[in-house]
MDTraj code that builds the backbone (N, CA, C; nanometers):
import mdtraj as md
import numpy as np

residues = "UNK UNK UNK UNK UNK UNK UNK UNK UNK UNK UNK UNK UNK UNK UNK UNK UNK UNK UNK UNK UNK UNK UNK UNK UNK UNK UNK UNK UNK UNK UNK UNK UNK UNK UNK UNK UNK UNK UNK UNK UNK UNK UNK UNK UNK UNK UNK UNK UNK UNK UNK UNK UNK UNK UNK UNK UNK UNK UNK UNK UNK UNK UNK UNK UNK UNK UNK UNK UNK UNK UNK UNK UNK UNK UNK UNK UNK UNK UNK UNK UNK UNK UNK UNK UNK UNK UNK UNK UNK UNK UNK UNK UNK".split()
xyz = np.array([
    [0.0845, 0.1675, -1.6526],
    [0.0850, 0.0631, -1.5545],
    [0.0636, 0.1256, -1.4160],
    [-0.0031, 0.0666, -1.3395],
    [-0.0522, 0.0871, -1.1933],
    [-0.0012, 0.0338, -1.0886],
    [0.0569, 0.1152, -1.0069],
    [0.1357, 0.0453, -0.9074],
    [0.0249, 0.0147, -0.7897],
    [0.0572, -0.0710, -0.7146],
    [-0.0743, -0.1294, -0.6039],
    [0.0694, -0.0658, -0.4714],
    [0.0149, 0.0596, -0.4115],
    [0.1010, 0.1391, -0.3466],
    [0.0823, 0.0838, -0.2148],
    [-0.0838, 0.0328, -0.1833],
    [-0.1127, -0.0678, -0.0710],
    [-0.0195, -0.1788, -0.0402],
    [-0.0164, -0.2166, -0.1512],
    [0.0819, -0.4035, -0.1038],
    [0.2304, -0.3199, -0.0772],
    [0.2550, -0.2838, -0.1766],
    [0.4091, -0.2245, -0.1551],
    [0.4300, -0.1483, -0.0029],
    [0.3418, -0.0444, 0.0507],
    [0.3417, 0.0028, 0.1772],
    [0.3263, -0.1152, 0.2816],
    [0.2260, -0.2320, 0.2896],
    [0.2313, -0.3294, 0.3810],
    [0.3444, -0.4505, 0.3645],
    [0.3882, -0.4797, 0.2707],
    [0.5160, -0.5880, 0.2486],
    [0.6537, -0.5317, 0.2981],
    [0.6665, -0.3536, 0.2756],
    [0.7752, -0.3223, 0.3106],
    [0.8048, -0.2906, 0.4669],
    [0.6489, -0.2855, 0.5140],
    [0.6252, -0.2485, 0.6524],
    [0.6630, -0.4345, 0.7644],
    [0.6134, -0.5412, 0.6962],
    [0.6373, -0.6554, 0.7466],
    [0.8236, -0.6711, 0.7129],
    [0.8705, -0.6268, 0.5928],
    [0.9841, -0.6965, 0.5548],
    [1.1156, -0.5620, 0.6875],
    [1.0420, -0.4348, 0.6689],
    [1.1019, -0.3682, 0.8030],
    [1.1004, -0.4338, 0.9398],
    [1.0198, -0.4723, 0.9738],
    [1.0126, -0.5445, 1.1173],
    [1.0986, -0.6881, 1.1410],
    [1.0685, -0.7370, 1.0214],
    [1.1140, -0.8907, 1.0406],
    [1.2822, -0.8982, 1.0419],
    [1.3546, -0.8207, 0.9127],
    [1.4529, -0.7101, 0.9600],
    [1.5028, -0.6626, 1.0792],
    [1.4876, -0.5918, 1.1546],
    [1.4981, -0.5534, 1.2465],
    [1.5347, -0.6293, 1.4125],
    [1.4336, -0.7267, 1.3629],
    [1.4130, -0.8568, 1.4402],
    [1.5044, -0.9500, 1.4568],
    [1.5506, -0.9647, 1.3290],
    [1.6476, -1.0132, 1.3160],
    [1.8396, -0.9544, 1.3135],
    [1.8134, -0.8390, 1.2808],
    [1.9696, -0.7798, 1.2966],
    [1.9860, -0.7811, 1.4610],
    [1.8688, -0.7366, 1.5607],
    [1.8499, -0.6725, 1.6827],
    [1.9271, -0.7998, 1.7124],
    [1.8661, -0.9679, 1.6932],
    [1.9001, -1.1197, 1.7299],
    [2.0531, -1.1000, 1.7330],
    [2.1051, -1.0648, 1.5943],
    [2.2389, -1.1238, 1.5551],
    [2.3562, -1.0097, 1.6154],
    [2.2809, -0.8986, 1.6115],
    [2.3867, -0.7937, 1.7435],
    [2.4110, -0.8677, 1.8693],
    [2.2770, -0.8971, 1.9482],
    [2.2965, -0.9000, 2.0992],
    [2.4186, -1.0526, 2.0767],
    [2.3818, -1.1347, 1.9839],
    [2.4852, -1.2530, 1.9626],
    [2.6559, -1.2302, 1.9064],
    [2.6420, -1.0918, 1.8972],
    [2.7752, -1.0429, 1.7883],
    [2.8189, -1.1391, 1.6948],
    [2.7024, -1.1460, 1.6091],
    [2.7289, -1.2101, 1.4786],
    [2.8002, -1.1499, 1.4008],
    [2.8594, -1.1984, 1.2662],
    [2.8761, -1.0793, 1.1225],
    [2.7734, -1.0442, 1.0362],
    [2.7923, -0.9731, 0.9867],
    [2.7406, -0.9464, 0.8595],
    [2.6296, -0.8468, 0.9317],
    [2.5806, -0.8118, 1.0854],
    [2.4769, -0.7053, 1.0914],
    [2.5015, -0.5476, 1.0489],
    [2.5962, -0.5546, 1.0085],
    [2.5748, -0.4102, 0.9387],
    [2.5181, -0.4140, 0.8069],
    [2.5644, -0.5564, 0.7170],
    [2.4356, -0.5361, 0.6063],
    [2.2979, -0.5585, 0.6248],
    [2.2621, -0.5782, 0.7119],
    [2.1033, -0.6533, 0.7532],
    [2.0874, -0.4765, 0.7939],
    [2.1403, -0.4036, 0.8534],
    [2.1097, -0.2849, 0.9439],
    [2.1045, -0.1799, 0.7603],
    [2.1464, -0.2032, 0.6950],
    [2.2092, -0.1179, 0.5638],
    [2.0805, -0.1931, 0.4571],
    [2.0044, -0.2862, 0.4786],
    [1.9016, -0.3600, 0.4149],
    [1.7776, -0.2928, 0.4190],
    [1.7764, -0.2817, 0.5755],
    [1.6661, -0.1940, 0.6232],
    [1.6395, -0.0962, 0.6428],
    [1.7431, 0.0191, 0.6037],
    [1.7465, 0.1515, 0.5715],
    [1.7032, 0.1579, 0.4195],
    [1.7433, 0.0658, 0.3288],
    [1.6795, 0.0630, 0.2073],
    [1.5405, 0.0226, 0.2235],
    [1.5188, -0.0603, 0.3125],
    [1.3500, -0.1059, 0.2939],
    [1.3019, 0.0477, 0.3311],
    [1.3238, 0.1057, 0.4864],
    [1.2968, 0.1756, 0.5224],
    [1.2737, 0.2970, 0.4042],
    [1.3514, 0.3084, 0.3085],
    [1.3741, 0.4930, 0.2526],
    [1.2319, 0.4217, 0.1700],
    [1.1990, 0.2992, 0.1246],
    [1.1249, 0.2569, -0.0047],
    [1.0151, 0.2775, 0.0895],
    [0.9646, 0.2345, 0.2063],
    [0.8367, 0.2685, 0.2696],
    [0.7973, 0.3917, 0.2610],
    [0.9339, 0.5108, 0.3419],
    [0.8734, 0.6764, 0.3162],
    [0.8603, 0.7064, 0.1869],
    [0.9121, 0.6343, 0.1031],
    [0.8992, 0.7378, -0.0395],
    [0.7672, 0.6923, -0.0937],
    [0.6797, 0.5403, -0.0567],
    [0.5664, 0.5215, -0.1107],
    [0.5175, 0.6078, -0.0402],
    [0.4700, 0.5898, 0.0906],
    [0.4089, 0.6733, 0.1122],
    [0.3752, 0.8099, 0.1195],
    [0.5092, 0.9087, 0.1399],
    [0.4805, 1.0497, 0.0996],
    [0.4409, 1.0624, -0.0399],
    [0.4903, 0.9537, -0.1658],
    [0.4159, 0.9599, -0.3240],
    [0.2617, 0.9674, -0.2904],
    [0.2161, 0.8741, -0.2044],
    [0.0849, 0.8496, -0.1811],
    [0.0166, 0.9528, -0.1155],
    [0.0355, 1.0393, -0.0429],
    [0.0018, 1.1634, 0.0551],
    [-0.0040, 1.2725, -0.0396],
    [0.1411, 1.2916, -0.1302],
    [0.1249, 1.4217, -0.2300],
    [0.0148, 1.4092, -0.3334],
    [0.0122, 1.2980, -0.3893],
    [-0.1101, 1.2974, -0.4895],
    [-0.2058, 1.3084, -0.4659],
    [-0.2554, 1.2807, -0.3535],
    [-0.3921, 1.2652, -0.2727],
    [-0.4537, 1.4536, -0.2869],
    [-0.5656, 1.4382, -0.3430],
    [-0.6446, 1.5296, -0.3231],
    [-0.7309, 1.5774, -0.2504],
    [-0.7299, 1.4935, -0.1435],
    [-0.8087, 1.4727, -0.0127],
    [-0.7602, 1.5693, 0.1530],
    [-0.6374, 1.5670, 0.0972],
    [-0.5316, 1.6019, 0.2147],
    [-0.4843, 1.7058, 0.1933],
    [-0.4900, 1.8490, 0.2791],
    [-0.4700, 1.9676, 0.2250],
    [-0.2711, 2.0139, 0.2619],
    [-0.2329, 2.1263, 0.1641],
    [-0.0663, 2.1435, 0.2034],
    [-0.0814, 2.0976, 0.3461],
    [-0.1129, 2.1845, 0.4495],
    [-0.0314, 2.1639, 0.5621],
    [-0.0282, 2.0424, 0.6324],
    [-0.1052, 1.9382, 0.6019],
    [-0.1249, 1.8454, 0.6541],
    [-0.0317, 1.7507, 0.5904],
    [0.0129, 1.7712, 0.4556],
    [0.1354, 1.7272, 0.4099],
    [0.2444, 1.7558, 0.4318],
    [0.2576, 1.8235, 0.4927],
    [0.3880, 1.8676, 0.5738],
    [0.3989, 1.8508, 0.6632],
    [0.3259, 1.7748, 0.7290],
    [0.2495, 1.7666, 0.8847],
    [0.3209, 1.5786, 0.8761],
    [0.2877, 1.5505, 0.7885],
    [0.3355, 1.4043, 0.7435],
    [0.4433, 1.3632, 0.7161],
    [0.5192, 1.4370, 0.6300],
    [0.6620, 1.4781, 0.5958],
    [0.7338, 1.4897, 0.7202],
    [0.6793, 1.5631, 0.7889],
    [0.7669, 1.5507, 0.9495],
    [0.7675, 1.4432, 1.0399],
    [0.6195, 1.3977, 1.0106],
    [0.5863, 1.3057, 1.1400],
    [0.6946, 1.1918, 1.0141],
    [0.7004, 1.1632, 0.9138],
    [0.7802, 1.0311, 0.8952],
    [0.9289, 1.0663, 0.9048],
    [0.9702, 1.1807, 0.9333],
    [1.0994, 1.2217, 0.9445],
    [1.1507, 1.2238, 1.0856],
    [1.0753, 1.3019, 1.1821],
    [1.1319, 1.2643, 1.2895],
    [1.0709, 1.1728, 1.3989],
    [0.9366, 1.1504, 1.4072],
    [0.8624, 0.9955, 1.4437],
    [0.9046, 0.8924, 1.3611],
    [0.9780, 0.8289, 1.2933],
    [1.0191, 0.7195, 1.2154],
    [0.9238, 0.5817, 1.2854],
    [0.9813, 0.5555, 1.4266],
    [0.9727, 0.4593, 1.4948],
    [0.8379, 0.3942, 1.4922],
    [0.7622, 0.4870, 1.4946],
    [0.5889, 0.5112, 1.5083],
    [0.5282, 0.5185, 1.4225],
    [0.5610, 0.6417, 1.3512],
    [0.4798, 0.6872, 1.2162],
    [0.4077, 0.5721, 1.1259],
    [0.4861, 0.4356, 1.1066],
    [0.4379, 0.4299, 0.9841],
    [0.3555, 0.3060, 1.0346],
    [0.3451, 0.3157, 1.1873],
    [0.2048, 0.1954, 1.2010],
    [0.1150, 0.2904, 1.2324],
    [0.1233, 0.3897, 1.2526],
    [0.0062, 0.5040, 1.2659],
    [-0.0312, 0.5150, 1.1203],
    [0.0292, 0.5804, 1.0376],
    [0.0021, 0.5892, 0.9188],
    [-0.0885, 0.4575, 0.8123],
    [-0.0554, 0.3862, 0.8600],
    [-0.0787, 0.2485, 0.7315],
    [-0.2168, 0.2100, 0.8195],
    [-0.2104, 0.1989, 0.9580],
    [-0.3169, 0.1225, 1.0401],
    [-0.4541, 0.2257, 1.1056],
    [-0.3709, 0.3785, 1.0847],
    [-0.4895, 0.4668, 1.1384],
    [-0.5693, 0.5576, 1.0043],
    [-0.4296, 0.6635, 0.9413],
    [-0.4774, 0.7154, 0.9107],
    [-0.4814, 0.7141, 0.7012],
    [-0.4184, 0.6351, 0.6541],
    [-0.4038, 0.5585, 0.5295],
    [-0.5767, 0.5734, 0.4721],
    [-0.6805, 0.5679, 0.5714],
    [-0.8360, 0.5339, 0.4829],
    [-0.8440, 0.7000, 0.4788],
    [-0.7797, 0.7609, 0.5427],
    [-0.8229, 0.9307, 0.4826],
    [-0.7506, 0.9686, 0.3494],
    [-0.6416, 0.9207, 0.3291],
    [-0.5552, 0.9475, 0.2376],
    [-0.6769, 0.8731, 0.0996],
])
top = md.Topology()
chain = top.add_chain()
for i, resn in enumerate(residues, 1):
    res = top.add_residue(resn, chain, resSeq=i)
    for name in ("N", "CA", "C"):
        top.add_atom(name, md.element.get_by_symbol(name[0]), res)
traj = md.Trajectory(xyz[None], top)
């Protein structure tokens, strides 16, 4: 079976934002429950890096260092990385 690593990288990338959007709402309001909305999106979040570094290592296109080059940029660019990644550089992969 074939996973479609595309949809999964763009659904988790919309369901991160919308997330976000919404915990950011229910903080500035000091609602409850934003620590599970904040604990939601660390799970969306780990499921985005792990498609995509799956998607980067297999790739035969993309040499070691540049995979490590990626590995970092989604580790310590978080914020950024993964609209760079999905919107720039995803057609090299």
């Amino acid at each position: 079976m074939k996973t479609n690593t595309s949809l999964i990288l763009k659904v988790s990338l919309v369901l991160i934002v919308c997330n976000l959007i919404l915990a950011l709402t229910l903080k500035i309001n000091n609602s409850a429950y934003v620590e599970l909305l904040l604990i939601t999106g660390a799970v969306i979040s780990s499921v985005f890096i792990t498609t995509a570094l799956y998607e980067i290592y297999i790739s035969r296109f993309i040499s070691n260092p540049q995979k490590i080059m990626f590995t970092l940029g989604f580790i310590c660019l978080y914020g950024i990385m993964p609209f760079i990644y999905l919107f720039a550089l995803r057609k090299n992969v």
